[in-house]
N, C-alpha and C positions, 0 to 999 in steps of 0.2 A: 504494500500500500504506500501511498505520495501522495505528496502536494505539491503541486507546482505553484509560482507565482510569480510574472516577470512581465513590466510593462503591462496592455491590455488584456493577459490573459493569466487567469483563475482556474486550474485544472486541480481534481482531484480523485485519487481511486479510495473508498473507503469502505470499511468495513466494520459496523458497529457490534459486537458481541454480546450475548444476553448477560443482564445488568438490573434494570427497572422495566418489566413490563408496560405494555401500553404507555410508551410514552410522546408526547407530542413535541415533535422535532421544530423547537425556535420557529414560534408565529409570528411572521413578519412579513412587510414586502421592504423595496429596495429602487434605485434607481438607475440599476444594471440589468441588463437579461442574463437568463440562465436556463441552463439545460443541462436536468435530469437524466442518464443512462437507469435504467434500474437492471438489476442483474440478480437479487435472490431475496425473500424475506418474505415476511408479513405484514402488510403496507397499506394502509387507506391515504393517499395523498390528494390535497384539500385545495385547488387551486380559486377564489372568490367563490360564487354558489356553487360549485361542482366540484364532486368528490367521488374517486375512482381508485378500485381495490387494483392495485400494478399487479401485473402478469409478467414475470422475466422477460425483457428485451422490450418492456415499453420505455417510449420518453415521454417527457414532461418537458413543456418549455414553458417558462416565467415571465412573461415580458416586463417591461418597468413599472413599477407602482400596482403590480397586481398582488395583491395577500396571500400569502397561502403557506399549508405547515404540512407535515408527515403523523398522522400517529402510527405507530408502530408497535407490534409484537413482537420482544424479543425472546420469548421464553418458548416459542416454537422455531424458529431461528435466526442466524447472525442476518443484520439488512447491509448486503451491499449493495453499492449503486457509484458512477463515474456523476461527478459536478463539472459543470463547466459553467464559469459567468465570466462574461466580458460585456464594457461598455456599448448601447444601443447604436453607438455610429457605425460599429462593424457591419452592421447589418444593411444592405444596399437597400436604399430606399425603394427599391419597385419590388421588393418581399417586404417592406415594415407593413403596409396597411390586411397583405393577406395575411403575413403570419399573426398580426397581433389580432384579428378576428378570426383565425382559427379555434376550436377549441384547443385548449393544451393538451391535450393525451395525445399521445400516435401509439397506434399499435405495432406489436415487434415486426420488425420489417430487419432484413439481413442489411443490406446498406451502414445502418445505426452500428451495428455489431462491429463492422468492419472499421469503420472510422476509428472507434473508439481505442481499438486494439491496436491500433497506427501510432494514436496517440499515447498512448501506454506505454509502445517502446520507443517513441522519439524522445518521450522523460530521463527514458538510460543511456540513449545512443548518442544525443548531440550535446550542444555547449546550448546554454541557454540561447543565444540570440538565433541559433539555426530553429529551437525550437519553438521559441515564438514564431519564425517565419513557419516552419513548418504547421504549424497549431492552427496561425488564419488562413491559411492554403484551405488544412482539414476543414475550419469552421465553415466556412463558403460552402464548401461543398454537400454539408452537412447541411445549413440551412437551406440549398436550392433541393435537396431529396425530400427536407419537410415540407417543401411548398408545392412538390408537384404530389405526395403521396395524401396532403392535407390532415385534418386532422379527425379522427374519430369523432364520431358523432354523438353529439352532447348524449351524456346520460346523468342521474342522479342529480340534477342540475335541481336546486329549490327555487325555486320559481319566486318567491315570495320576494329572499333574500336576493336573487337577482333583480329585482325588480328593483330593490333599494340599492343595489351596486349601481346598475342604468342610470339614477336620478341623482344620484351622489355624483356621480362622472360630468353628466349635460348638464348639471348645476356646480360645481367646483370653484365659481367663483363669486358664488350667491352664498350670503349667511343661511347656513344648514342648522336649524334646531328639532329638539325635538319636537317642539310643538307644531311648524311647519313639515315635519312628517305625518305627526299624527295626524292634519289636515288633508295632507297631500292621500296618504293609504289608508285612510279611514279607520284605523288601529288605534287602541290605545296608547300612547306613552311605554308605559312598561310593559306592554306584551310586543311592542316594536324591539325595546332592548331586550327582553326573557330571547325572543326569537333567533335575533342576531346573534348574542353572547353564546346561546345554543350549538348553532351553526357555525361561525367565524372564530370563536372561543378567543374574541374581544367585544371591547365595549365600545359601541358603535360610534358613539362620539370620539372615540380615540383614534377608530378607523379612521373617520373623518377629516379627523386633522392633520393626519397620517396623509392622508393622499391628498390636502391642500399642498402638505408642505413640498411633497415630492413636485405635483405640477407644479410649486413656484420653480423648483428648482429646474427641470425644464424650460421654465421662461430665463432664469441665469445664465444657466449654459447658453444659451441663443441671443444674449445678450443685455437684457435688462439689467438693472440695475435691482438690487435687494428688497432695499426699501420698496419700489415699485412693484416689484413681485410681491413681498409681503402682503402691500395693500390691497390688489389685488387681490387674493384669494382670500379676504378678513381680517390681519391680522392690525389690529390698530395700533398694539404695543411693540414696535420693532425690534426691540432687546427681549421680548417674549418668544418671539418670531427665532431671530438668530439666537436663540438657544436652543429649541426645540430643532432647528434649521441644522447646529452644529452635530448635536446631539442623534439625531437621525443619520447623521451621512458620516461620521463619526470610523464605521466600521466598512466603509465603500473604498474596496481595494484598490482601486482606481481613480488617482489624482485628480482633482478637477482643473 
């Protein structure tokens, strides 16, 4: 097992051993994509509403500021699986609009298998800088076989909770409360959060501010100014903002 990490690419082979059962693998989203290899376990992986039990040689692709966690069983046995995250600009913009409305599952398909195992021994074989080059040769390649094989057809997808992921997105830059939910879906208050917390296993307001902060930071990257972005998506205290702003990207392996 390895970690790679050099420049824009985040490679990993892992293997978790039983430990604590059922445990739910770091609920988070992020401002980098990533891609899932899965290769053995007992795995329900939880990507925003949709949540699907892995089959050996599925992937899973993350795109930026989407939620999502792993629970796992490790007392039937070890979960391995290959990571891969690197920044969104790798990814040639005439694949960003199909892959990121994809669903994220693809099923095992031999291609996936093949890359990955490329990747595996370029980690042994060369000096880092060969492997970086070599890694976004593989990535490319990787992501034009996801867009022609697409992705698996939503299943187990809550309808509900997508529906509040939809309105939280096409509204991201509107003050999101709960009371303008419970208006919006005709729900209570706390059976909106019992719902969410259920499914998501956060508290939706957290969500929420989780993916302002990420879209602001998207407007940064492409040039805005902080402050502006803050505003922009609500935050009226900007030393509120850039700490929740530092503290979120904090662990984003890739320098901005």
């Amino acid at each position: 097992m390895f970690s790679f990490v050099y420049r824009n690419i985040d490679f990993a082979h892992k293997i978790d051993n039983p430990s604590s059962p059922t445990e739910e693998y770091f609920k988070h989203m992020h401002a980098f994509a990533e891609i899932l290899y899965f290769i053995s376990g007992d795995v329900n992986y939880t990507v925003e509403s949709e949540t699907r039990a892995l089959q050996p040689g599925d992937l899973v692709f993350i795109a930026p500021g989407k939620f999502h966690f792993a629970t796992v069983n490790l007392e039937k046995c070890p979960y391995e699986r290959y990571v891969l995250k690197f920044p969104a600009l790798l990814i040639p913009d005439y694949l960003k609009n199909s892959l990121y409305s994809h669903a994220p599952f693809f099923a095992d398909i031999q291609n996936y298998a093949g890359i990955f195992s490329k990747l595996d021994e370029y980690a042994d074989a060369f000096s880092q800088e060969e492997v970086n080059t070599l890694f976004n040769c593989e990535l490319s390649k990787l992501l034009v076989f996801m867009n022609r094989t697409a992705g698996t057809d939503r299943q187990n997808t809550n309808e509900f909770i997508d529906k509040i992921i939809t309105y939280v997105d096409s509204h991201i830059t509107e003050a999101i409360t709960l009371d303008s939910l419970a208006a919006t879906f005709l729900f209570s208050k706390s059976y909106i959060c019992n719902e969410f917390k259920k499914h998501m296993k956060i508290p939706i307001m957290q969500y929420i501010r989780s993916k302002k902060i990420l879209f602001a930071h998207s407007l940064i990257t492409n040039g805005m100014k902080k402050v502006e972005a803050a505003e922009m998506v609500g935050f009226i205290n900007y030393s509120t903002f850039f700490r929740a702003y530092r503290k979120m990207l904090q662990n984003n392996p890739f320098p901005e």
